[in-house]
C-alpha positions as CSV (number, residue, x, y, z in Angstrom):
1,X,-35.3,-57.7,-60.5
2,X,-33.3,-57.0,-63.5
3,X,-34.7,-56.3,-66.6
4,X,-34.7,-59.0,-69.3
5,X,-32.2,-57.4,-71.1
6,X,-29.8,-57.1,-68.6
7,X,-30.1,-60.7,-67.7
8,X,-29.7,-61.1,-71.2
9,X,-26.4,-59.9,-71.4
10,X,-24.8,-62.3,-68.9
11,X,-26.7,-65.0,-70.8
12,X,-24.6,-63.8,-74.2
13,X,-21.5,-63.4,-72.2
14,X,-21.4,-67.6,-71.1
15,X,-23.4,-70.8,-71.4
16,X,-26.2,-71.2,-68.9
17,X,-28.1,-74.7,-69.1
18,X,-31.9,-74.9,-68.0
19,X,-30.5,-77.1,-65.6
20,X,-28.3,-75.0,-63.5
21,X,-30.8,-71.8,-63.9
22,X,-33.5,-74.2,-63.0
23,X,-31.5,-75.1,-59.5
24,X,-30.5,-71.6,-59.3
25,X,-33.7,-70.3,-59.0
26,X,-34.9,-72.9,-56.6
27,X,-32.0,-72.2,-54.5
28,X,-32.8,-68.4,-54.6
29,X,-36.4,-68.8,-53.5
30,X,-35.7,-71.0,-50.6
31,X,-33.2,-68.4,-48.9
32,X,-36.0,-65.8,-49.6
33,X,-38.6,-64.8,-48.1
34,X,-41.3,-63.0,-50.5
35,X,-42.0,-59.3,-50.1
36,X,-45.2,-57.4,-50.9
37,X,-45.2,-55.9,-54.8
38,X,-44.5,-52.5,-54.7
39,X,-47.3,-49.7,-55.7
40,X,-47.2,-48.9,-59.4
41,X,-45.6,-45.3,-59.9
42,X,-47.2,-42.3,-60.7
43,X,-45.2,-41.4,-63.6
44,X,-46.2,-40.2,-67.5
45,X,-47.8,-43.0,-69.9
46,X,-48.1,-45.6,-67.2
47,X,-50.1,-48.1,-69.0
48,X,-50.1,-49.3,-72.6
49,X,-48.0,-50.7,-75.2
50,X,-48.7,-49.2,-78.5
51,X,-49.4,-45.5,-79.4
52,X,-49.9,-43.9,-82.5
53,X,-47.1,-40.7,-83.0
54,X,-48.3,-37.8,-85.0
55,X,-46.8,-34.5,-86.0
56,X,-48.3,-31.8,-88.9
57,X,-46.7,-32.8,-92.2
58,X,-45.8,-36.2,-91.6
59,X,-47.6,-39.7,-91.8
60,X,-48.3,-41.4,-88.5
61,X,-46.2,-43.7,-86.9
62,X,-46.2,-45.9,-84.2
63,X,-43.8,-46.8,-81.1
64,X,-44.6,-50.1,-79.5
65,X,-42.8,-51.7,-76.2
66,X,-41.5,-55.3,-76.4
67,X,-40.2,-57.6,-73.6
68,X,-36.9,-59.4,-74.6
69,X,-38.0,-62.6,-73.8
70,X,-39.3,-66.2,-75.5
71,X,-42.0,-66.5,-73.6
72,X,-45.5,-67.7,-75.6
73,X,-47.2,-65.1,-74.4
74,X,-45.4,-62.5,-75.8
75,X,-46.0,-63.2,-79.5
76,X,-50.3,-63.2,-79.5
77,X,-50.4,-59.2,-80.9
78,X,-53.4,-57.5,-80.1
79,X,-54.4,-56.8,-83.3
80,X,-53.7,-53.2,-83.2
81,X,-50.2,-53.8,-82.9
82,X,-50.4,-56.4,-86.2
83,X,-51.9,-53.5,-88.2
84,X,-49.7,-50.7,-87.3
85,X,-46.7,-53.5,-87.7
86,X,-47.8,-54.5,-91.4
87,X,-49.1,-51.0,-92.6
88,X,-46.0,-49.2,-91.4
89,X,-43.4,-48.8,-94.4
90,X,-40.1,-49.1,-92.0
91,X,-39.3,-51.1,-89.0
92,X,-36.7,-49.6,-86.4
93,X,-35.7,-52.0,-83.5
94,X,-33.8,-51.5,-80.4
95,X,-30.5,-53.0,-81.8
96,X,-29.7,-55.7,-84.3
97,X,-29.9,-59.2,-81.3
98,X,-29.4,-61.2,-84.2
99,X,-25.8,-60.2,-85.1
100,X,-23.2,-61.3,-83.2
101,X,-20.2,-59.6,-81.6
102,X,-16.7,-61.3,-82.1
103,X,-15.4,-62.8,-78.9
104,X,-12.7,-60.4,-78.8
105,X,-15.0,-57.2,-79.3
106,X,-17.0,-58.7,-75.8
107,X,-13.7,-58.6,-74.0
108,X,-13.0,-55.1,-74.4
109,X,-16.4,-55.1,-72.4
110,X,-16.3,-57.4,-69.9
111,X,-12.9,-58.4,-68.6
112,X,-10.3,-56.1,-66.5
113,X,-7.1,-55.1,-68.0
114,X,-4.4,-57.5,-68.6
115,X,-2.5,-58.6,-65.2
116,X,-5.3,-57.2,-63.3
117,X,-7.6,-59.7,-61.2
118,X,-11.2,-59.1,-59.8
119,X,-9.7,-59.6,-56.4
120,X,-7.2,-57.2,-56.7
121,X,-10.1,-54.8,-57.9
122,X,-12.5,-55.5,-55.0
123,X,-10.2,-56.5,-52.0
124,X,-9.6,-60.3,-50.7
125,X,-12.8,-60.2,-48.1
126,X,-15.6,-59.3,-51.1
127,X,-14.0,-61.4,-53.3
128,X,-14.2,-64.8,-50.4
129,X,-17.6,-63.8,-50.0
130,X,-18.7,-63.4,-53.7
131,X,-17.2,-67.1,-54.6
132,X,-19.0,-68.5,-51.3
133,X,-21.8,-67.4,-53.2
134,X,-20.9,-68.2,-56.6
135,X,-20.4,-72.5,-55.2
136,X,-23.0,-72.3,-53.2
137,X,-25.7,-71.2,-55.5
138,X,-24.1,-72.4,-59.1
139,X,-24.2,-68.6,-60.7
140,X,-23.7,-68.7,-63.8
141,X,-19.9,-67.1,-63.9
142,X,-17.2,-68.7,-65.3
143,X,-14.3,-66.7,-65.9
144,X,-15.4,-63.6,-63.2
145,X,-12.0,-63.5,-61.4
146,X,-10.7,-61.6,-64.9
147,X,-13.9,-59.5,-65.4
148,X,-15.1,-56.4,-64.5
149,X,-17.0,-56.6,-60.8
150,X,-20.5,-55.2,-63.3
151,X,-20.8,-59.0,-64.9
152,X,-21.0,-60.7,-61.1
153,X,-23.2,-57.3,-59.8
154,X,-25.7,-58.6,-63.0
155,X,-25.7,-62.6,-61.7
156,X,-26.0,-61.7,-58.3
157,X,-29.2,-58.7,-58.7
158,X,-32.1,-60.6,-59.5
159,X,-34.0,-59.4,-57.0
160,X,-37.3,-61.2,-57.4
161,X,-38.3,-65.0,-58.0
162,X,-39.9,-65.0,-61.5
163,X,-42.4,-67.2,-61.4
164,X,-45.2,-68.4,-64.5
165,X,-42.6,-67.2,-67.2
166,X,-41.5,-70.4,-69.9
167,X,-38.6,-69.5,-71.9
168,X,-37.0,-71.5,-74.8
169,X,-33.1,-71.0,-76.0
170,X,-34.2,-72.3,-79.5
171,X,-37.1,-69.4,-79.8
172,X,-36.4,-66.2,-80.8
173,X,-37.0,-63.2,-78.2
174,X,-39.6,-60.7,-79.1
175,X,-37.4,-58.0,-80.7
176,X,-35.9,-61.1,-83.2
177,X,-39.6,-63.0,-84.4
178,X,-40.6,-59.1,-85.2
179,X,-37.4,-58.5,-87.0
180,X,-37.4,-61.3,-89.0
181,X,-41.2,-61.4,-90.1
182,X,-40.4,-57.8,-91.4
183,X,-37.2,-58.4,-93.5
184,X,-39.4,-61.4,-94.8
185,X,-42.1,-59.2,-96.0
186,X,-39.0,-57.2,-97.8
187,X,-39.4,-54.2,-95.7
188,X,-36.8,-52.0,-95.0
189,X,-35.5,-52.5,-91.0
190,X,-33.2,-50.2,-89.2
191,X,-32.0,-49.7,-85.8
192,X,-31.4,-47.4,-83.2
193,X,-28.2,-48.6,-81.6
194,X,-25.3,-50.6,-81.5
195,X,-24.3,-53.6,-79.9
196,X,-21.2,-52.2,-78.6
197,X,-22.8,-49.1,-77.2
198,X,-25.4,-51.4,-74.9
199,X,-22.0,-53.1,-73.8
200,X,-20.8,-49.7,-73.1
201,X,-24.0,-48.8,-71.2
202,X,-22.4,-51.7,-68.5
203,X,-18.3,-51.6,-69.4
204,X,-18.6,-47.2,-69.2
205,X,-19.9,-47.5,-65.1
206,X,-16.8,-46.5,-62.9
207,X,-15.1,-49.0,-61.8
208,X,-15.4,-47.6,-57.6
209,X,-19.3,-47.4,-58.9
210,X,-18.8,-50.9,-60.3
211,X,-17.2,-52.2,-57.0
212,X,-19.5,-50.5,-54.5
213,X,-22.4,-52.2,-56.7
214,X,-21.0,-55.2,-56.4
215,X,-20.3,-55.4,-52.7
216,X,-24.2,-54.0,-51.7
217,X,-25.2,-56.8,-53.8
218,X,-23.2,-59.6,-52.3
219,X,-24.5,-58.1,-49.0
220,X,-28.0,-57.7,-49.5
221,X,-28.1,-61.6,-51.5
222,X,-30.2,-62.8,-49.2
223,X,-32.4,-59.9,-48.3
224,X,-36.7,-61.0,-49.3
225,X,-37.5,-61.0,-52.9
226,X,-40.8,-60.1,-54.9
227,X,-42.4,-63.0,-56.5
228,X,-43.4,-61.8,-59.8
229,X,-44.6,-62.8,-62.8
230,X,-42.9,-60.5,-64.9
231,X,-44.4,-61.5,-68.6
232,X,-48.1,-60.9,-67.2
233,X,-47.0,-57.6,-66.0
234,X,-45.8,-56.7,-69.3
235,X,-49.0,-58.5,-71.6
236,X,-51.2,-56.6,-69.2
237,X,-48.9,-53.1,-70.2
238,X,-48.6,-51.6,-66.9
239,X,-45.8,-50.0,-67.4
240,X,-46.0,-48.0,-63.8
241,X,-45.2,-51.5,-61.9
242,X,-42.9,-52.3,-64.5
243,X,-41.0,-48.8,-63.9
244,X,-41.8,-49.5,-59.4
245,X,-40.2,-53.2,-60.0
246,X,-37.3,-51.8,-61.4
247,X,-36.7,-49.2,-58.7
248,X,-37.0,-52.0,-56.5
249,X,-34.2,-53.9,-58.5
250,X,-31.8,-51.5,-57.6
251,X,-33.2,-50.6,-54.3
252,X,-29.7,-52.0,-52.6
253,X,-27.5,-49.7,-54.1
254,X,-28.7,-46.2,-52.4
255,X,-30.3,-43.1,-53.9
256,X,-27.1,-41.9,-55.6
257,X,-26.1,-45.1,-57.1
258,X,-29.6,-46.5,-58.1
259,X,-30.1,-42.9,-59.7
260,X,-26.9,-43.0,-61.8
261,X,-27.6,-46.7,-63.0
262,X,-31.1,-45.7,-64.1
263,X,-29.7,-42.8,-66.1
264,X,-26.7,-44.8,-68.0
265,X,-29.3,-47.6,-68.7
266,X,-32.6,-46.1,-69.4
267,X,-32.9,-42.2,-69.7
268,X,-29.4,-41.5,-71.6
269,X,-30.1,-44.5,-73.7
270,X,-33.8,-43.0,-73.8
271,X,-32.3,-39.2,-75.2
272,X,-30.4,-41.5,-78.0
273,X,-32.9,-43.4,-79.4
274,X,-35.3,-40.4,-79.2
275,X,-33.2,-38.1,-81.5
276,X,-32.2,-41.4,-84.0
277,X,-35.8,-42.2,-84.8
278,X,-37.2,-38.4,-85.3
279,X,-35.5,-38.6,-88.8
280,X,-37.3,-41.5,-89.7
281,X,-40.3,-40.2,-88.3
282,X,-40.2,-37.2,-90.3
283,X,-40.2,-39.2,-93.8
284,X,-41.5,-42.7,-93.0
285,X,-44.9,-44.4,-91.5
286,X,-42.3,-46.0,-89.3
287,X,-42.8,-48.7,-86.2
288,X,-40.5,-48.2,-83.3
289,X,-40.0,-51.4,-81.4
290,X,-37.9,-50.4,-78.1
291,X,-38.2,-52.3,-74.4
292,X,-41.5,-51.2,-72.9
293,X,-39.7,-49.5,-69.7
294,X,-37.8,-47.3,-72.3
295,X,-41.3,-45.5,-73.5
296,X,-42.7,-44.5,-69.6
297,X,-41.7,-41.5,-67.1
298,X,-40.5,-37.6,-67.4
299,X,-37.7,-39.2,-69.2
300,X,-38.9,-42.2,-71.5
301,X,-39.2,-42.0,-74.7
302,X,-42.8,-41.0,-75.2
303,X,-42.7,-38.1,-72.8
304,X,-39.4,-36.7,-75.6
305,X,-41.2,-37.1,-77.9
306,X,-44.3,-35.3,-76.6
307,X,-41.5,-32.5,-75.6
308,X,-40.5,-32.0,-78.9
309,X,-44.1,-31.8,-80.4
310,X,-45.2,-34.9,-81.5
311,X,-48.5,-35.9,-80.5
312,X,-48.9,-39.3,-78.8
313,X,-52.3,-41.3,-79.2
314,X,-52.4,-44.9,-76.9
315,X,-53.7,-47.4,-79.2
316,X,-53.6,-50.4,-76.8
């Protein structure tokens, strides 16, 4: 499975009615047969959602993981997480989901150069089999013979069946509800990246990388899928399945590929926001609100931070 941002982004790139993800997903599970869920990993700070960060000379602060998703369950905060998100004198998010990019900043993103088609980019057989799949399941993708093959590798890699998850268009995800309750409370709120460089994260993958993603995933479509009920995973903060389910996601691509994915989308990103939010850390009792399977691992966010001497306390 993709994470819920990723899905996210080919949400934001088109409309997708509840209709035609409703049939979609149907569809999906019907050509699949379930697989077993995968161990959790043995990797740092496998479990939790909230720790306390300390370092001599500073006040404490507090990183907690969210899930970019409307489902009910996400907004009941233990109550740990309501204290250290009111006593906290900052908020630093992720990225600002509530501003919009222009139309013609996404293209730069998403769509190939001018006069250059997606079959020209992945070859006429691919690109027969990718709109036999595109018909035949109603992805959501438009306008994907003038994009970049990583918007049709993002429809087509769900690779579980989500099941017990409710979303809402007209709720805010996660990230948003927190963002807005703080700038209501008149407290300062920052972020730790820009929209453009998340679009990056996709738009910077080379385009042979790009193709070769594209094509394991329109050959592996119907390969067995988890069935997993993602949110629960997340409420429940194991953050070791969380990290196995998204090794699975990307299981189809190989070693080398899968490994270069996870490092453009998680432990780059995961350097980044490490050394924007020291600052802030150094001067502020801030709360860090990032996606929960940025802070797990030798290279998430809280084992940095250890690294560079801060000491990291799991409150829930």
């Amino acid at each position: 499975m993709l994470s819920s941002w990723l899905s996210a982004v080919v949400a934001r790139c088109r409309p997708f009615s509840r209709g035609a993800a409703i049939a979609f997903a149907l569809l999906t599970a019907a050509c699949s047969a379930p697989l077993p869920m995968p161990p959790p990993m043995d990797i740092p700070h496998g479990h939790g959602r909230l720790w306390q960060v300390d370092h001599p000379g500073a006040p404490p602060s507090y990183i907690f993981g969210t899930m970019h998703v409307t489902d009910p369950r996400v907004y009941a905060l233990p109550q740990a997480v309501e204290t250290a998100f009111t006593e906290a004198d900052i908020a630093i998010f992720e990225v600002d989901y509530r501003r919009p990019m222009s139309l013609e900043k996404r293209r730069q993103y998403i769509e190939l150069p001018k006069g250059q088609s997606l079959e020209d980019v992945i070859g006429s057989s691919t690109y027969r089999d990718l709109r036999r799949l595109i018909f035949r399941h109603r992805l959501p993708l438009y306008n994907y013979f003038r994009e970049q093959p990583w918007v049709s590798w993002v429809a087509l890699s769900g690779r579980e069946i989500s099941i017990g998850q409710t979303e809402s268009p007209e709720k805010p995800i996660l990230d948003d509800w927190l963002i807005v309750r703080a700038r209501k409370a008149n407290r300062e709120v920052d972020f730790l990246e820009t929209a453009q460089e998340q679009w990056q994260s996709f738009a910077g993958i080379p385009m042979d990388d790009q193709v070769a993603m594209l094509r394991s995933a329109i050959e592996t479509y119907y390969d067995g899928r988890l069935r997993v009920d993602r949110v629960a995973v997340y409420v429940e903060g194991n953050l070791a399945l969380s990290y196995a389910l998204w090794e699975h996601s990307l299981s189809h691509l190989g070693p080398v590929l899968a490994r270069q994915y996870t490092d453009r989308l998680l432990n780059e990103r995961n350097h980044r926001m490490v050394e924007r939010m020291l600052p802030y850390f150094e001067r502020h009792s801030a709360f860090v609100a990032v996606g929960a399977l940025h802070l797990p691992g030798e290279e998430g966010v809280l084992r940095l931070l250890e690294q560079r001497g801060y000491t990291l306390t799991r409150l829930q």
